[in-house]
N, C-alpha and C positions, 0 to 999 in steps of 0.2 A: 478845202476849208473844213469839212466835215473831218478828216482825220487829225486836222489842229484842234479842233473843241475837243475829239473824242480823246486825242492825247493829252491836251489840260485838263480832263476830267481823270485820266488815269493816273498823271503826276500827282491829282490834288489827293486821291483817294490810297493810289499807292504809295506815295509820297509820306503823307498822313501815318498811315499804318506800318510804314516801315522809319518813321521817328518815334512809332509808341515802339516799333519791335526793339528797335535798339536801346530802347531805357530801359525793358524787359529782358533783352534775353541776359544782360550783367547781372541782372539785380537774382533772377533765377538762376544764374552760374553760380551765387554764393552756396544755394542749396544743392549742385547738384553737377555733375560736369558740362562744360562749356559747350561742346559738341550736343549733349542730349537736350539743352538747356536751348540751344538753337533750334533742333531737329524740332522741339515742342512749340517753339513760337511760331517756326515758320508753317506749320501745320496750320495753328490756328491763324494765322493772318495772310494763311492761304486760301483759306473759306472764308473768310471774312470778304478777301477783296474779289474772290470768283462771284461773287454774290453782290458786290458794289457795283462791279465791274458788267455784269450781267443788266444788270438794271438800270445803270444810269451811266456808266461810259462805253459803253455800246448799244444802250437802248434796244434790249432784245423787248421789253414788256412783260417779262416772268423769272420766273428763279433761272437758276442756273443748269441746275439739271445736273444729276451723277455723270454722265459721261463727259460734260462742261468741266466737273468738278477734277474727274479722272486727267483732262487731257491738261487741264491747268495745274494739277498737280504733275506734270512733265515738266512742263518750264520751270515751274516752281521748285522742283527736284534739283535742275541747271542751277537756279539762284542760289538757293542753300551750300551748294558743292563751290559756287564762287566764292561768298561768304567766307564757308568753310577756311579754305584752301588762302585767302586774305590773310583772316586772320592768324592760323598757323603759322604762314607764313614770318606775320611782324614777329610770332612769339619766339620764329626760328631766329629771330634777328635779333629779337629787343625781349628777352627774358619773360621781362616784368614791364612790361610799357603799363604807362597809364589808362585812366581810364576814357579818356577825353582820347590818346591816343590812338587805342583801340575801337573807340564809336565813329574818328575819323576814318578809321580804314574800312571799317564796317559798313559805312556809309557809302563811302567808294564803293565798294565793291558792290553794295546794294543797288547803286546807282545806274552801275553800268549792266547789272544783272535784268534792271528794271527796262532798259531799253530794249536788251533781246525780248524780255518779255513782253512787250506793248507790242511787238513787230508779229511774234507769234499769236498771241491774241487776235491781235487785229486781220490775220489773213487766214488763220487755220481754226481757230477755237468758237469765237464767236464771228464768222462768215458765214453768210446767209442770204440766199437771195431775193431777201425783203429789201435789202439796203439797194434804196433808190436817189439816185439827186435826179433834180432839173436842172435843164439846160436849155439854151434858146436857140431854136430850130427857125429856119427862114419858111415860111410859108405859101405854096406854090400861087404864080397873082393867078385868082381866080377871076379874071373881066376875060371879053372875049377874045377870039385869036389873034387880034391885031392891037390889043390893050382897048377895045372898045367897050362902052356897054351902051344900053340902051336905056333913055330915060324918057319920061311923060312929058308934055310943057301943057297948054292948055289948049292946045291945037289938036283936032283930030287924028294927025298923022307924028308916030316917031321920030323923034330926030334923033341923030344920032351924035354921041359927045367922047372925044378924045379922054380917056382916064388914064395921068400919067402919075400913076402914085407907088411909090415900094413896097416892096412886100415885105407886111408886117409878121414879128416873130413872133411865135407862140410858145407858150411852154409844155415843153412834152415830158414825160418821165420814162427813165432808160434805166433800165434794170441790169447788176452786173450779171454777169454770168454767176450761177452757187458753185462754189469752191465745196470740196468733198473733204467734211473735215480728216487731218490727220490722225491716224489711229494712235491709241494713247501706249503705241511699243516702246517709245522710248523719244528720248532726243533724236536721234538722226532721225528718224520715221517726222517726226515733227518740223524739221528743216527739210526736208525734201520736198520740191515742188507738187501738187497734187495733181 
């Protein structure tokens, strides 16, 4: 459950940021080439969402941190190079595509850039082993060795009373194991199991 909210906080955030990117990076291609005009956006709405994403779709409770920044700038390197490689691609096909047609592919391509990304995210960049859930643990029956215990009445002497009840769960918190983040060498470095 926790990685469903944490991924609809990434889609709303990344999501978000990568519909202002694509109104931006056309509108700065007029000034300047397509590729650089990319390479600038995706900079800045790389630090933008390391910084979103740090804070409130993985709930570290602080910035991001330079080496956050560093290693989300890997995936983010991946994205860009998908993008890229997209939309050259149409231009290899379709000249002059439009502009609609070109924020379609863009978007595509952004789309599925974005899932590597949450995946990377989520296991190597911000892992940490503060991240805890509960779970419900059965509770050993604490009455005596025969499920007995012993109760008072108003008689001088104990009696003794059959207690036939289940044993109730409690909740415990279980911590994963810290995953060792990925060093920021490159993509393969950052797919690689740690």
């Amino acid at each position: 459950m926790k990685s469903l909210t944490s991924f609809a906080r990434f889609v709303a955030f990344g999501g978000g940021t990568g519909v202002l990117s694509s109104l931006a990076v056309p509108l700065l291609a007029a000034l300047m080439p397509w590729a650089l005009s990319n390479a600038l956006i995706t900079i800045a709405s790389t630090v933008l969402c390391t910084e979103l994403h740090a804070r409130y779709t993985f709930r570290t409770g602080s910035h991001a941190g330079l080496r956050r920044h560093w290693q989300s700038a890997g995936s983010a390197a991946a994205a860009y190079a998908a993008t890229s490689v997209a939309v050259f691609a149409l231009h290899a096909i379709q000249p002059t595509p439009g502009m609609l047609t070109e924020q379609l592919v863009y978007l595509s391509a952004s789309g599925l850039a974005g899932i590597g990304r949450f995946v990377i995210l989520r296991l190597f960049v911000f892992a940490t082993g503060a991240d805890a859930t509960a779970t419900d643990v059965t509770a050993p029956n604490l009455t005596g060795a025969h499920g007995e215990t012993t109760k008072t009445t108003g008689t001088k002497e104990p009696t003794k009373a059959t207690v036939t009840t289940a044993p109730k769960p409690i909740k415990v918190m279980i911590t994963r194991p810290r995953r060792t983040p990925a060093p920021a060498a490159g993509l393969t470095a950052a797919l690689s199991p740690s």
